[in-house]
N, CA and C atoms as a LAMMPS dump frame, in Angstrom:
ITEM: TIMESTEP
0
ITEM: NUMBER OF ATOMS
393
ITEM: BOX BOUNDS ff ff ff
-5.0000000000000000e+02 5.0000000000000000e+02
-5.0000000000000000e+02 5.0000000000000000e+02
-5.0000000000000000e+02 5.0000000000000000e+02
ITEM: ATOMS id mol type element x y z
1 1 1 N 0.829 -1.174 0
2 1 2 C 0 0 0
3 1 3 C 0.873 1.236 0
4 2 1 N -0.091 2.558 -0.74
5 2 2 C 0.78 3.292 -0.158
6 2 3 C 0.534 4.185 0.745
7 3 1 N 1.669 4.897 1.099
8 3 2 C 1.848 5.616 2.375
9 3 3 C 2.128 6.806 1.772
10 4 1 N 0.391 7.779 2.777
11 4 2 C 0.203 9.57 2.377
12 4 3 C 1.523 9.708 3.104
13 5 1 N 1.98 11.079 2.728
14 5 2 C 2.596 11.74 3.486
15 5 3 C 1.439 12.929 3.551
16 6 1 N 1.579 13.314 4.776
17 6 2 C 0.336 14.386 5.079
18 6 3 C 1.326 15.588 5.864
19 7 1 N 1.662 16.722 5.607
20 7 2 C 2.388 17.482 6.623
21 7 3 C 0.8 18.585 6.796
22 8 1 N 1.102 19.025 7.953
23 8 2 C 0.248 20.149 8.625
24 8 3 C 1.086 21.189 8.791
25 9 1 N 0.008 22.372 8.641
26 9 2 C 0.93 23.444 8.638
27 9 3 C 0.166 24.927 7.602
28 10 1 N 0.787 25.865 7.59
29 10 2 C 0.485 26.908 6.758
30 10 3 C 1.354 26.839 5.658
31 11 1 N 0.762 27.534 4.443
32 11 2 C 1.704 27.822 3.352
33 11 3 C 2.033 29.095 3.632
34 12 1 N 3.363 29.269 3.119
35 12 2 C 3.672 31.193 2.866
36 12 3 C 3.146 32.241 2.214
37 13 1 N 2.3 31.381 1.315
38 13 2 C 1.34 32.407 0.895
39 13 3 C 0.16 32.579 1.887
40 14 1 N -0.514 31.934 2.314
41 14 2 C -1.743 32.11 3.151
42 14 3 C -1.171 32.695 4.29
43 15 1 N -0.149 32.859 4.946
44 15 2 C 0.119 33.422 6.081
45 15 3 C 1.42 35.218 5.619
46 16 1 N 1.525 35.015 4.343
47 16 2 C 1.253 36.709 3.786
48 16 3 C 0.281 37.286 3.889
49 17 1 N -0.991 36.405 3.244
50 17 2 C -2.595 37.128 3.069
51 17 3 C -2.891 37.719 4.229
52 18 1 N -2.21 36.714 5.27
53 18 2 C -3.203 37.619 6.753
54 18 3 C -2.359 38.353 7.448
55 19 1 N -0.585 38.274 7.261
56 19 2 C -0.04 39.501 7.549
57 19 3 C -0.399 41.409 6.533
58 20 1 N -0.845 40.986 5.407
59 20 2 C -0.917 41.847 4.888
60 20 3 C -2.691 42.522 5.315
61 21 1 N -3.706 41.397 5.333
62 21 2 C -4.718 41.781 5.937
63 21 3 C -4.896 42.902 7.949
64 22 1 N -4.034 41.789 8.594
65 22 2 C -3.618 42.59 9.633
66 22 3 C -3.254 43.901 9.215
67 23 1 N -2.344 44.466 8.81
68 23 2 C -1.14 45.476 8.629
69 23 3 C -2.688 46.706 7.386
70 24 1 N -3.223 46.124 6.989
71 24 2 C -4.862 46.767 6.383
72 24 3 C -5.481 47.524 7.583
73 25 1 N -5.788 46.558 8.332
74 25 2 C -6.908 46.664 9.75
75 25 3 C -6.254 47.762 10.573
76 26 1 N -4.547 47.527 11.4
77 26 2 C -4.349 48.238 11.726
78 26 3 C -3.68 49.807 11.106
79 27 1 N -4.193 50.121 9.665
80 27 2 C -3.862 51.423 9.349
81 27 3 C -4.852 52.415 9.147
82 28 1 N -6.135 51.092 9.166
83 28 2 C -7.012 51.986 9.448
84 28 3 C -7.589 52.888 10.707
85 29 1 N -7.168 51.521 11.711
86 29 2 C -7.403 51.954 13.039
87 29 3 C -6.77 52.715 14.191
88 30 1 N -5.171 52.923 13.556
89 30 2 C -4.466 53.586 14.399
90 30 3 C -5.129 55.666 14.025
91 31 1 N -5.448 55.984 13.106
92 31 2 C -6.27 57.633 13.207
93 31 3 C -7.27 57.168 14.01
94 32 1 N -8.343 56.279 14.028
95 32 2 C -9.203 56.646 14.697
96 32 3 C -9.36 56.601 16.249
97 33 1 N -8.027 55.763 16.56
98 33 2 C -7.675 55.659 17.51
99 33 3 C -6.967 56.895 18.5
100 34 1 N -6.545 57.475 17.622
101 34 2 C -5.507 58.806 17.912
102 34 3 C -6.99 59.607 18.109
103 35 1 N -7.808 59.613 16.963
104 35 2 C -8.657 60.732 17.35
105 35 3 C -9.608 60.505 18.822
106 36 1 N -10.185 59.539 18.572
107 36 2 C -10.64 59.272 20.108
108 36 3 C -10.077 59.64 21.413
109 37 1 N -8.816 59.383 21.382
110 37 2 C -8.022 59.575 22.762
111 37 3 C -8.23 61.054 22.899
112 38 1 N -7.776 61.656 21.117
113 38 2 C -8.117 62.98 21.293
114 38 3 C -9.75 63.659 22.016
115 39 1 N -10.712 63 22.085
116 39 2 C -11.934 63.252 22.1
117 39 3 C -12.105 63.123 23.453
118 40 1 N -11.646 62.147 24.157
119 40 2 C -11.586 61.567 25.764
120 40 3 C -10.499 62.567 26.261
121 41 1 N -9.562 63.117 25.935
122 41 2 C -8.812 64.126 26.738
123 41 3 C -9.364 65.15 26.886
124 42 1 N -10.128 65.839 26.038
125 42 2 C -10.74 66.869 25.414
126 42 3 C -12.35 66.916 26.672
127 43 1 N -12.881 65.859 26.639
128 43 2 C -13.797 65.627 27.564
129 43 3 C -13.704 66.136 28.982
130 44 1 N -12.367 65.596 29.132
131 44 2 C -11.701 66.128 30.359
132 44 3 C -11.349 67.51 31.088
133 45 1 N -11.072 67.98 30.106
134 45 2 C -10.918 69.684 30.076
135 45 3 C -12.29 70.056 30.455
136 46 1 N -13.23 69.459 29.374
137 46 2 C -14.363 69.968 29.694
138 46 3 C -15.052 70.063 31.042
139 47 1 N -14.749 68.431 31.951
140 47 2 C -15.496 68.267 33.261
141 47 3 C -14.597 69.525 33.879
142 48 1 N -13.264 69.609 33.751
143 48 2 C -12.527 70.577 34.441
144 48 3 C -13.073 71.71 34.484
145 49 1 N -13.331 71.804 33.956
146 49 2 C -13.761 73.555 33.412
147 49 3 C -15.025 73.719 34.181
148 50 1 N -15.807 72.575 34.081
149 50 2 C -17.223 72.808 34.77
150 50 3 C -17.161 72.42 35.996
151 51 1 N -16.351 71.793 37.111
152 51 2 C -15.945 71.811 37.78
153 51 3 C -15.376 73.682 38.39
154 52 1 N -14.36 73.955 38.201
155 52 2 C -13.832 75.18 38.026
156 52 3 C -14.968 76.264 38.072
157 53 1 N -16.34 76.358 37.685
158 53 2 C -17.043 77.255 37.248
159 53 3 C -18.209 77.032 38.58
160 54 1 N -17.966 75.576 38.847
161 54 2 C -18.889 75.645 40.327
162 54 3 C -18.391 75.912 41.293
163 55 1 N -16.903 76.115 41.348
164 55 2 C -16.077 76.028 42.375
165 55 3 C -16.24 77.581 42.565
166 56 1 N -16.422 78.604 41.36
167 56 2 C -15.936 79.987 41.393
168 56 3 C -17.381 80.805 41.434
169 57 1 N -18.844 79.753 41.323
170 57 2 C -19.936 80.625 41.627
171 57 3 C -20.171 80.119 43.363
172 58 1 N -19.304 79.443 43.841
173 58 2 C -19.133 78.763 45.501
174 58 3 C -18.357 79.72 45.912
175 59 1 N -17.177 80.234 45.293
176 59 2 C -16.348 81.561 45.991
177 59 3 C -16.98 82.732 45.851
178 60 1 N -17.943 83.13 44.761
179 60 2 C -18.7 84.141 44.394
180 60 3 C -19.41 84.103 45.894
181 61 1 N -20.491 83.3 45.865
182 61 2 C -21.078 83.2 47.266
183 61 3 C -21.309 83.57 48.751
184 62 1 N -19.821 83.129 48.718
185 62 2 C -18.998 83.458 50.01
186 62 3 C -18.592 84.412 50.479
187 63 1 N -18.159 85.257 48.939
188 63 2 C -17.4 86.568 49.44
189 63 3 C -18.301 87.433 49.146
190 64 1 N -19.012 87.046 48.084
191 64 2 C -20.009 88.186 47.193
192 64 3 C -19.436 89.759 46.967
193 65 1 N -18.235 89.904 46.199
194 65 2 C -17.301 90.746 46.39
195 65 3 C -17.442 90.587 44.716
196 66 1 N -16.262 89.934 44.077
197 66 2 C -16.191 89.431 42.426
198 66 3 C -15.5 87.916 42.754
199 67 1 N -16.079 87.677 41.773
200 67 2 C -15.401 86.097 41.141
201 67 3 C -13.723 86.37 41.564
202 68 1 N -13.085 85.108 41.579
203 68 2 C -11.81 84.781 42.24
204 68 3 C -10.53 85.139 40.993
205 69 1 N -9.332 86.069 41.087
206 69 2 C -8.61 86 40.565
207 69 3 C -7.359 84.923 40.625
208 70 1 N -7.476 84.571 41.598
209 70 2 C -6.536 83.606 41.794
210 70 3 C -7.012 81.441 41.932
211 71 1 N -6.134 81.104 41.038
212 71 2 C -6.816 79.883 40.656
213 71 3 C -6.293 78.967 41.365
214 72 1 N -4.938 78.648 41.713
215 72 2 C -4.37 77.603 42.878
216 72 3 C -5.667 77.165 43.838
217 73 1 N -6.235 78.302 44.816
218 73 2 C -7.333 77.57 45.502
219 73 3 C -8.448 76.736 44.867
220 74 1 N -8.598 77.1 43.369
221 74 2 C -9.651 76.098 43.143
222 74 3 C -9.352 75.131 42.636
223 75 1 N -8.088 74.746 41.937
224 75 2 C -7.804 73.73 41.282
225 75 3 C -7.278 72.635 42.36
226 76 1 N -8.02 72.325 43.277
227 76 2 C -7.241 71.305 44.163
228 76 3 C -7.366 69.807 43.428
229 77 1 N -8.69 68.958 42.936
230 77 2 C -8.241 68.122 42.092
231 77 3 C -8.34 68.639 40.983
232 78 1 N -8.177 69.548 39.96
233 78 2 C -7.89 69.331 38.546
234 78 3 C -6.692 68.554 38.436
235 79 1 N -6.385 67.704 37.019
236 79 2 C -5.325 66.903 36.563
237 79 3 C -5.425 68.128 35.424
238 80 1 N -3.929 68.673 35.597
239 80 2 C -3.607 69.649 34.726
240 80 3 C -2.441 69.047 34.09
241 81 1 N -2.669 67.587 33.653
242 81 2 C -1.891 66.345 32.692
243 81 3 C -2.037 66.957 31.105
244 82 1 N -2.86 67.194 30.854
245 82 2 C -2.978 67.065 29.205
246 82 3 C -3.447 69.145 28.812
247 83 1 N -3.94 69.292 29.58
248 83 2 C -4.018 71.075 29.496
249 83 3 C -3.352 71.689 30.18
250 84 1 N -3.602 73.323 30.287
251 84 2 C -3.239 74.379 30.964
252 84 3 C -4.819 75.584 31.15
253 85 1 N -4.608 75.865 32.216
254 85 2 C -6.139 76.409 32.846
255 85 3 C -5.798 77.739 33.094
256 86 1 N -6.678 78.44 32.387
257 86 2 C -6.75 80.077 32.193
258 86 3 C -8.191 80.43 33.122
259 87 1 N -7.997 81.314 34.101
260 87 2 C -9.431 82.017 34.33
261 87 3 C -9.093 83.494 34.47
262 88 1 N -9.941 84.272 33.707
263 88 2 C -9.76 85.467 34.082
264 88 3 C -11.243 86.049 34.016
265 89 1 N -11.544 86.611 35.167
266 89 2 C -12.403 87.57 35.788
267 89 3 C -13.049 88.537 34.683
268 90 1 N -14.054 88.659 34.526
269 90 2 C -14.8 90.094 33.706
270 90 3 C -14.797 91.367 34.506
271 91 1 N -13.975 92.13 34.175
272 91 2 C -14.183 93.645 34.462
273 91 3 C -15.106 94.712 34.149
274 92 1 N -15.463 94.481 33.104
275 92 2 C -16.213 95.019 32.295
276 92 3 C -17.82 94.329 32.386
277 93 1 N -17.866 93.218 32.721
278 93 2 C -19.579 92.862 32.854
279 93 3 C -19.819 92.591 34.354
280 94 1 N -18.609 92.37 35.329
281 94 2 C -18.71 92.28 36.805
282 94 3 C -18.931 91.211 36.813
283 95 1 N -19.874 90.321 36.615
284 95 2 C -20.184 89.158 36.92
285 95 3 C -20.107 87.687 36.148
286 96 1 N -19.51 88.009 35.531
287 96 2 C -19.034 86.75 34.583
288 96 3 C -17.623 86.437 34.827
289 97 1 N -16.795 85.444 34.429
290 97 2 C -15.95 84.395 34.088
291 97 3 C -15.896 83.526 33.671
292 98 1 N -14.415 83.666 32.386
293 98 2 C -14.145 82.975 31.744
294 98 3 C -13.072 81.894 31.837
295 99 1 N -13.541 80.563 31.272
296 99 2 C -12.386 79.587 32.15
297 99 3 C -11.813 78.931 30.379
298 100 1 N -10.469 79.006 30.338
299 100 2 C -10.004 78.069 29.19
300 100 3 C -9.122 77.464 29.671
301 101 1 N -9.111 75.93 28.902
302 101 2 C -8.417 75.253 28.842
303 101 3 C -7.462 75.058 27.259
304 102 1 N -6.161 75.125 27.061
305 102 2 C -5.524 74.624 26.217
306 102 3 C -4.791 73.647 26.285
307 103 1 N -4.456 72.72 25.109
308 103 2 C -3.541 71.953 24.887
309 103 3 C -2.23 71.771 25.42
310 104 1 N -1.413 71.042 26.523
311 104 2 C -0.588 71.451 26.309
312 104 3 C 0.48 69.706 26.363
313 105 1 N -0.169 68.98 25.539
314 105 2 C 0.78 67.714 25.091
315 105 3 C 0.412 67.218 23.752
316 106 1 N 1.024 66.56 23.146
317 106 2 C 1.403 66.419 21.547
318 106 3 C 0.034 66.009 21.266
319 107 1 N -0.702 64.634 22.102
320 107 2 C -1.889 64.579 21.478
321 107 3 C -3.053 65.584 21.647
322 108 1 N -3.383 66.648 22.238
323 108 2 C -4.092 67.639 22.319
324 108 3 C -3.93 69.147 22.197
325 109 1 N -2.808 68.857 21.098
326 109 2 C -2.144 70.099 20.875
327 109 3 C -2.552 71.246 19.959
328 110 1 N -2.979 72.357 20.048
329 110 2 C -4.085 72.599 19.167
330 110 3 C -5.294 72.873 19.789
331 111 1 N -5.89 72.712 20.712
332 111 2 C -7.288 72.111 21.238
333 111 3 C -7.205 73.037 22.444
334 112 1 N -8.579 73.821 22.037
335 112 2 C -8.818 74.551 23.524
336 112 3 C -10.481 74.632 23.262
337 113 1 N -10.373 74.676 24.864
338 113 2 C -11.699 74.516 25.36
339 113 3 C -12.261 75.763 26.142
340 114 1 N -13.456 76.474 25.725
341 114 2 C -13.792 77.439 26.764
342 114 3 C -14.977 77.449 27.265
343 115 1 N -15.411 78.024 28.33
344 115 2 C -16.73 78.262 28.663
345 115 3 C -16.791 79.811 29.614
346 116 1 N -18.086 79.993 30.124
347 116 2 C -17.922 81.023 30.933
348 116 3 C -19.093 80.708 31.752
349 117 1 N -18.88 81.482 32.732
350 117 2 C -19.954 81.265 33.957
351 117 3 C -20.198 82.251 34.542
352 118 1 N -21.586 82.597 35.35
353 118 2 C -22.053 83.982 35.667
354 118 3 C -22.247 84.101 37.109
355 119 1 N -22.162 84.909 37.712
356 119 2 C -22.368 84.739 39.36
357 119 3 C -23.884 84.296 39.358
358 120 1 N -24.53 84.346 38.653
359 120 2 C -25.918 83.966 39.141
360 120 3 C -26.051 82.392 38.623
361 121 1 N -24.903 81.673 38.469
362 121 2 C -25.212 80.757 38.492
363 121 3 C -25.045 79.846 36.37
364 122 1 N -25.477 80.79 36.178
365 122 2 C -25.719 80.738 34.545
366 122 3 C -24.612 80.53 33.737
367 123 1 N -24.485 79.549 32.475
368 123 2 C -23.44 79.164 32.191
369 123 3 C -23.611 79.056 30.307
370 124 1 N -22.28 79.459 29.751
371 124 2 C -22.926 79.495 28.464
372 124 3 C -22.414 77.868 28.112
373 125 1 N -22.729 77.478 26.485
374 125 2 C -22.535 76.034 26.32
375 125 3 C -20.604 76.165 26.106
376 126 1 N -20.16 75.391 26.285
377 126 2 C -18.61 75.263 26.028
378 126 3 C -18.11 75.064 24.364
379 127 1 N -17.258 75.614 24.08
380 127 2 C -16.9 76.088 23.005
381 127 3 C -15.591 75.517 22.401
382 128 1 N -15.71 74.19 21.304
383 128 2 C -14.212 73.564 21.151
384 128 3 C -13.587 74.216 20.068
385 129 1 N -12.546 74.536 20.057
386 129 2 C -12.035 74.7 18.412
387 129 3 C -10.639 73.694 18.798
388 130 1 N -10.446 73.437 17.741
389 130 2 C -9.236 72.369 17.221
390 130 3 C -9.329 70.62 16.799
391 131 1 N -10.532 70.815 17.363
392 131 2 C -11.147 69.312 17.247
393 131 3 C -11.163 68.788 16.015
């Protein structure tokens, strides 16, 4: 009789097809991946900011004087990891402040975030550009 020889195994072509299929998948997925992270950092700023804006109609409150020029006291947890946090006081309308956040690491670079908040509480919608 005779005797199969049977080997098991991949050919080099079929195991090109799916290195080259892989190396497809991930070129598509590494932008959208980048952008997301971008979108989730970006988020972050945002809670910050609104955070920041309750913290400064809570100092409004207290002192009932003007909104706070100085930001160290309110940022006790912000993660000021991926931005940099601007507030500056309205002179001119008395009762407003404005809080931005910018970019300040490679993946969110570009990207600022603003909002403003009113001593009475009132807040406008937050405002992205760079996205």
């Amino acid at each position: 009789m005779f005797k199969q020889n049977r080997k098991s195994g991949f050919t080099l072509l079929e195991l090109l097809i799916v290195v080259i299929i892989i190396g497809i998948l991930a070129a598509l997925a590494l932008p959208r991946f980048a952008k997301m992270t971008k979108r989730a950092r970006t988020s972050e700023a945002a809670q910050a900011i609104n955070a920041l804006g309750t913290a400064e109609i809570l100092y409004y409150n207290e002192n009932s004087d003007a909104f706070a020029a100085t930001m160290p006291q309110l940022m006790v947890d912000i993660n000021t990891t991926n931005f940099t946090y601007a507030l500056t006081p309205s002179a001119t309308t008395g009762g407003t402040c404005k809080i931005v956040a910018t970019g300040n690491v490679s993946s969110v670079s570009g990207v600022t975030v603003t909002g403003t908040v009113s001593n009475d509480g009132s807040r406008t919608p937050l405002v992205y550009t760079g996205l």
